[in-house]
C-alpha positions in Angstrom: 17.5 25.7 -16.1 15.3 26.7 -13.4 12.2 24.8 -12.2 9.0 26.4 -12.2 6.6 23.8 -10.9 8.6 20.9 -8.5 5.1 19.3 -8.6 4.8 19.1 -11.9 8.3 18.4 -12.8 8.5 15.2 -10.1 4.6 14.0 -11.4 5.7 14.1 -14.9 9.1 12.1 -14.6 6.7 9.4 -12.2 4.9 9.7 -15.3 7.1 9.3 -17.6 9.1 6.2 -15.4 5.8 4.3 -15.2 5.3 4.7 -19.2 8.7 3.9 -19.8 8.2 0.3 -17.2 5.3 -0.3 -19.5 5.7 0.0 -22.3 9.4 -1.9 -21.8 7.2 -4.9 -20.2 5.3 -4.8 -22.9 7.5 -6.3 -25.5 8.0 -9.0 -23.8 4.6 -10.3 -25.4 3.2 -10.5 -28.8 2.6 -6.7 -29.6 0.1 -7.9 -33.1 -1.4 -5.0 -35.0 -3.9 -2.3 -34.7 -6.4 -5.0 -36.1 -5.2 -7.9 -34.9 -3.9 -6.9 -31.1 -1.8 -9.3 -29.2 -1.3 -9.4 -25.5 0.9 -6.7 -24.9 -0.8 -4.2 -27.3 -2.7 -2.3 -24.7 0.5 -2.1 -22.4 2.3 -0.7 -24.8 0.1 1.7 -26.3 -0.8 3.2 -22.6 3.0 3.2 -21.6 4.0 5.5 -24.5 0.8 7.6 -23.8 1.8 7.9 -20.3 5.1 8.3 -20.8 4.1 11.2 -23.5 1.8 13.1 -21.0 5.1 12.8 -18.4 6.7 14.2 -21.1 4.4 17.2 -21.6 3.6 17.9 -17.5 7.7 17.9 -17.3 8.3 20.7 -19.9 5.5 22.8 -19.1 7.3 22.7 -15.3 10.2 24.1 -16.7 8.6 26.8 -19.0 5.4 27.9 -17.2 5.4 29.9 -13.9 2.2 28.3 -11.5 1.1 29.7 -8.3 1.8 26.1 -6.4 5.3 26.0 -7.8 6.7 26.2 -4.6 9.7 23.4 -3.2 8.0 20.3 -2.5 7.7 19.5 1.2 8.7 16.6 3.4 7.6 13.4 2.6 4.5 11.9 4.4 6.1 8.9 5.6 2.9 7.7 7.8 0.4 7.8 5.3 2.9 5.7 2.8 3.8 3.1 5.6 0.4 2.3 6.2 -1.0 2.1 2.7 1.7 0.3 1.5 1.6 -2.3 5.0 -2.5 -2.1 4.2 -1.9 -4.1 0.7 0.9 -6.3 1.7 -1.4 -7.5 4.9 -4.4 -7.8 2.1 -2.7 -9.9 -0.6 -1.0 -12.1 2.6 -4.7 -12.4 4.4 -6.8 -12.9 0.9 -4.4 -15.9 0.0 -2.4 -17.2 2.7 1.2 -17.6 2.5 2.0 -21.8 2.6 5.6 -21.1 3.1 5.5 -20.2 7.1 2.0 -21.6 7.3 -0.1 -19.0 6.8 -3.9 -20.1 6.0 -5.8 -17.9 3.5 -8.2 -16.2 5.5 -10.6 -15.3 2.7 -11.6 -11.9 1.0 -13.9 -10.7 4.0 -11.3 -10.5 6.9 -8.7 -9.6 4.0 -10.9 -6.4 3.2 -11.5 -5.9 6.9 -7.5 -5.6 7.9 -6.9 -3.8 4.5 -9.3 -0.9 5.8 -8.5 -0.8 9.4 -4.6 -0.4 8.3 -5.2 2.3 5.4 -7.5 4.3 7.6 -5.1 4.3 10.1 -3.0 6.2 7.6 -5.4 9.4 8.5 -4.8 11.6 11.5 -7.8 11.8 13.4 -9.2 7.9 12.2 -12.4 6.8 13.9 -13.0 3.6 14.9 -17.4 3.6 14.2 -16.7 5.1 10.4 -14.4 2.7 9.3 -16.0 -0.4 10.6 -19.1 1.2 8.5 -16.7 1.4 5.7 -15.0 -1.9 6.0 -18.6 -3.6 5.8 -20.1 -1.6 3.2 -16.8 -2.3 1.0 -17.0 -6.2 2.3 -20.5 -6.6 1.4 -20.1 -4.9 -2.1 -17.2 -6.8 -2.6 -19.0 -9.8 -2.3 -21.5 -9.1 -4.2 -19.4 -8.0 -6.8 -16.6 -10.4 -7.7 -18.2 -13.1 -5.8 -21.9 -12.9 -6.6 -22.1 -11.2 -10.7 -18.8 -12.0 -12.0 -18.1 -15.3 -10.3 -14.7 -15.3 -9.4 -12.8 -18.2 -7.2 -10.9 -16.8 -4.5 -11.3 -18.0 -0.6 -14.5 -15.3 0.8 -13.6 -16.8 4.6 -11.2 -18.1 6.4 -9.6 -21.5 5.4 -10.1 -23.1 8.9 -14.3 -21.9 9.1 -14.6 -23.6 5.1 -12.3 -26.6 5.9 
């Protein structure tokens, strides 16, 4: 059988694989009814729908021809190092890590470090635009979670609060 789309034939079995995941997840909790939904009614019903559009993106790579449906190229091993390092440094800063003694340094330094990292991810990164973007993103963040919906997480560092 021959490929017509690699794009579209690798998105829709990530699709798919992520549906599946779901939805298998998902029973793990009370599924309920359409009337009465339990926990893991929404996972569920999204995992099957994803896994349904995987489904349909996959055949329609190996029946329709598409102008992109040229071999996929190398993988962009920068940009996936340093988004993936930007959310692991995140979650560490945000909460600490007690088990080598790491404070929690708070949401603002977290978002801080998480934009510095991901836009190091870019090529040509520039120091002036994303220190603008870190603070607009810091400040909204605030506002938002802290500020109108009143979440409790650290904001600054543990050793600044006490």
């Amino acid at each position: 059988m021959n490929i017509k789309s690699q794009k579209d034939f690798y998105s829709g079995l990530m699709f798919m694989g992520v549906g599946i995941a779901f939805a298998w997840g998902a029973t793990t909790y009370n599924i309920g009814s359409g009337d009465r939904m339990g926990p893991g009614y929404f996972p569920l019903m999204l995992g099957i729908l994803m896994a349904l559009v995987g489904a349909v993106i996959t055949f329609k790579a190996l029946v329709i021809e598409t102008p992109d449906g040229d071999k996929i190229g190398k993988w962009a091993w920068r940009p996936l190092f340093y988004i993936i390092a930007a959310n692991v440094v995140f979650g560490l800063l945000l909460a600490g890590l007690r088990s080598i003694n790491l404070p929690a340094f708070g949401l603002i330094v977290a978002i801080y470090a998480l934009t510095f990292i991901a836009s190091m991810a870019q090529a040509d990164w520039k120091f002036k635009t994303t220190l603008i973007l870190a603070t607009v993103l810091a400040i909204g963040s605030y506002l938002v979670f802290v500020l109108a919906l009143k979440l409790q997480f650290p904001v600054w560092p543990e050793f600044i609060t006490g």
